[in-house]
C-alpha positions, -999 to +999 in steps of 0.1 A: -249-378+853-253-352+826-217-355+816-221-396+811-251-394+789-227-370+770-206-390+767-228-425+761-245-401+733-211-392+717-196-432+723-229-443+705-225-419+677-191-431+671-199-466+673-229-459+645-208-437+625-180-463+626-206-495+620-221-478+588-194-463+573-169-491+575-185-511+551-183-480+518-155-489+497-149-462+476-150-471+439-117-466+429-104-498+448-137-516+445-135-514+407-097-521+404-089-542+380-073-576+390-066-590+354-050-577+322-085-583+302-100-558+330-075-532+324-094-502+312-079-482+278-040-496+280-047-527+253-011-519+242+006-529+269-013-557+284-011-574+252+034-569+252+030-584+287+009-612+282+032-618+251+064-615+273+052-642+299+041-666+271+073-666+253+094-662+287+108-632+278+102-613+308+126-581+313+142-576+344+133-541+350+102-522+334+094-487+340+059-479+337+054-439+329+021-420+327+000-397+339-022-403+375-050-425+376-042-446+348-032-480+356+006-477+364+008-495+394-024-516+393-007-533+365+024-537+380+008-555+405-012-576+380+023-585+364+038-595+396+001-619+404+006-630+367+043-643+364+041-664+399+010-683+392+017-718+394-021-723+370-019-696+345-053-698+325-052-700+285-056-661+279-026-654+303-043-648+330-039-655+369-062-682+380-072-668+414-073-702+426-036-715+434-017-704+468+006-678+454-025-662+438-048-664+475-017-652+494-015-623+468-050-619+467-055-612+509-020-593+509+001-621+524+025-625+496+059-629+504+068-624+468+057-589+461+078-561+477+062-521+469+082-492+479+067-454+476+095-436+468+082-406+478+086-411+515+114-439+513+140-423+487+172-419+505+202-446+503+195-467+528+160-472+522+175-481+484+204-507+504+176-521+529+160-530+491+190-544+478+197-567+510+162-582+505+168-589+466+193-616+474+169-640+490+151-663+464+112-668+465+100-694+487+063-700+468+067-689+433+092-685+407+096-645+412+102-616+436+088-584+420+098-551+439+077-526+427+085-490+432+061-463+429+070-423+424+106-437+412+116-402+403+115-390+434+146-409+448+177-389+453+209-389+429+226-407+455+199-435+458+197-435+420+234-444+421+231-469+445+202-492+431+223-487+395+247-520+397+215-541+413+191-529+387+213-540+359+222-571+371+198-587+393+190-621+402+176-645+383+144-643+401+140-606+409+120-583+385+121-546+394+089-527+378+093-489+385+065-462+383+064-427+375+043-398+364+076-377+356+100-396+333+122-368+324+135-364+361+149-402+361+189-402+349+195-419+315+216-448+334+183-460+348+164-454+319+189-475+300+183-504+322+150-507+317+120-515+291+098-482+289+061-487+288+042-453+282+011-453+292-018-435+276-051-411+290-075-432+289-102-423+261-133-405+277-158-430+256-140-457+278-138-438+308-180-432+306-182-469+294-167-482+331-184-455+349-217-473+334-206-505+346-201-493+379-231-475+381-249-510+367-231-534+401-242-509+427-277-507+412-275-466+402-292-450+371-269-429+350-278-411+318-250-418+294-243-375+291-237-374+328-211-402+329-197-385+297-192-348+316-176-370+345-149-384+319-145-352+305-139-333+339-115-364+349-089-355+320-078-392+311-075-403+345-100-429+354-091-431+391-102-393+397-132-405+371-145-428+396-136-403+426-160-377+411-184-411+400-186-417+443-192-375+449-219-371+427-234-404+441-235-393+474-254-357+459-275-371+441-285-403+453-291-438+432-305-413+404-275-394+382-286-370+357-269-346+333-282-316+351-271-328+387-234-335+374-231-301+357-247-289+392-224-304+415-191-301+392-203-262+386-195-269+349-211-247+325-240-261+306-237-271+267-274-255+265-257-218+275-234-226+239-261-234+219-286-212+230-258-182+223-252-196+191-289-191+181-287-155+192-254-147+169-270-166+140-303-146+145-287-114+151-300-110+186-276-087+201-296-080+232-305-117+235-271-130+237-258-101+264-288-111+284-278-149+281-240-138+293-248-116+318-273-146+330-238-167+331-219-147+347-248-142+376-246-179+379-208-176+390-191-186+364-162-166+350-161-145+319-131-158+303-142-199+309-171-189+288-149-177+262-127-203+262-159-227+262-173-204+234-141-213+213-149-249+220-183-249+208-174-236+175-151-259+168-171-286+176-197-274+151-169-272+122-165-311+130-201-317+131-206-303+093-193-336+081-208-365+090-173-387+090-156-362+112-191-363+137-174-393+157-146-370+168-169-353+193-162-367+229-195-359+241-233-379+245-255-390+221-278-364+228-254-338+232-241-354+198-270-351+182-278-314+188-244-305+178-253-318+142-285-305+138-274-268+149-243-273+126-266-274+097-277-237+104-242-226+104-220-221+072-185-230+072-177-192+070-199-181+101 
């Protein structure tokens, strides 16, 4: 009897765990763009691909390099959505609304082949891929086959996608991804239009973070959202992974001090309060601020490197035109310019 109440408590738990947590989404794929106008920080090339399928001159292979977390594939697949919309709206846009866009939309599409490379790179996965190319769309005008981690095929499965990439069918567009460019051979590079993408800015990294936070009803100061940018490097998918950790810390409530808590990043005040002590001459004042640093856990030669940092920051902040190079918070911002002001360009 004891053992089936064990095992009713642990089936109930499951059931409760599973019930709750199904529903969480993280943000990443929530907040994934579906259109070019929502594509965050890569203006450049959503504008050459709206151009393209206005004018009709569509490539047959593209090859989409950039770092992780940047919009590679997401707007591969908005290309594919795009170019097979039978209602395309005035700014280029698919209209959600037709069949090929709702078949696309529940991940039904016939017409929209991905392939991770990483785990399907030998030659037969490559001539499986080439077999399917031959068969035309039947809802649409295009098959997109879209290939993710390209650089990881072999040299042999290079080879054998060669003669298909450079002259497909009419109706097949291949879009390739990568984060390592320099490990595809030049014959494939030839054969394809190269879009580079950039690292997203961190002002428009902290911008969609505050949109996010706005839809799921969560208060963020502005500085926080700005460290999260910073600690994602350009990368707004791991942006909106570390958006979704400090969220479940802290709660509906994000503040500066809870992101610089959970990330265990080194506070600005540390910087400027050592700052103070150099320009005061307070030896003693700013060994007892490091030694306070290094008690917290942090390591000796982060500070330093955090130190350098600093000061260079306060060189930009002497001049007011050079002020908007800063990648930080208003506040943050602000105090940078007024200690700035203490400190003379030869200090």
């Amino acid at each position: 009897m004891r053992l089936f109440n064990i095992l009713q408590k642990v089936h109930f738990n499951s059931y409760f765990c599973a019930t709750t947590m199904d529903n969480f989404i993280v943000s990443a794929r929530k907040y994934r763009p579906a259109t070019f106008n929502t594509v965050v920080g890569q203006a450049h090339i959503t504008n050459t691909l709206k151009n393209a399928i206005n004018t009709n001159h569509l490539a047959q292979a593209f090859l989409f390099c950039g770092p992780r977390g940047v919009g590679k594939t997401t707007c591969a697949r908005i290309l594919a959505k795009t170019i097979n919309c039978t209602n395309k709206t005035a700014q280029t846009e698919a209209c959600d609304q037709c069949e090929s866009c709702l078949s696309f939309n529940s991940g039904a599409s016939l017409n929209v082949y991905e392939l991770d490379a990483a785990s399907n790179n030998s030659v037969d996965d490559i001539r499986n891929l080439v077999d399917q190319v031959r068969f035309a769309p039947q809802l649409g005008t295009h098959k997109v086959y879209i290939i993710d981690e390209v650089h990881m095929l072999s040299t042999s499965a290079f080879n054998a996608f060669l003669k298909t990439l450079e002259e497909p069918p009419k109706h097949a567009i291949f879009i390739l991804a990568t984060t390592e460019k320099h490990k595809i051979i030049p014959t494939i590079l030839s054969r394809c239009q190269i879009f580079d993408f950039n690292r997203i800015q961190i002002e428009d990294i902290a911008n969609h973070l505050a949109f996010i936070a706005k839809s799921e009803n969560v208060t963020a100061e502005m500085d926080a959202l700005h460290i999260i940018a910073q600690k994602a490097d350009g990368a707004l998918r791991d942006a909106c992974s570390i958006f979704d950790q400090i969220v479940s810390f802290a709660g509906n409530n994000i503040t500066y001090k809870a992101v610089i808590e959970n990330l265990n990043i080194l506070d600005y005040d540390y910087y400027f309060k050592v700052t103070d002590a150099i320009l005061a001459e307070n030896i003693s004042n700013s060994l007892l601020i490091f030694n306070e640093i290094l008690n917290n856990g942090f390591d000796g030669h982060n500070f330093i490197a955090g130190m350098g940092g600093h000061f260079r920051n306060l060189l930009v902040s002497k001049d007011t035109e050079t002020l908007q190079l800063l990648e930080v918070g208003n506040n943050i911002k602000d105090k940078y310019k007024e200690q700035a002001q203490k400190c003379s360009l030869p200090f």
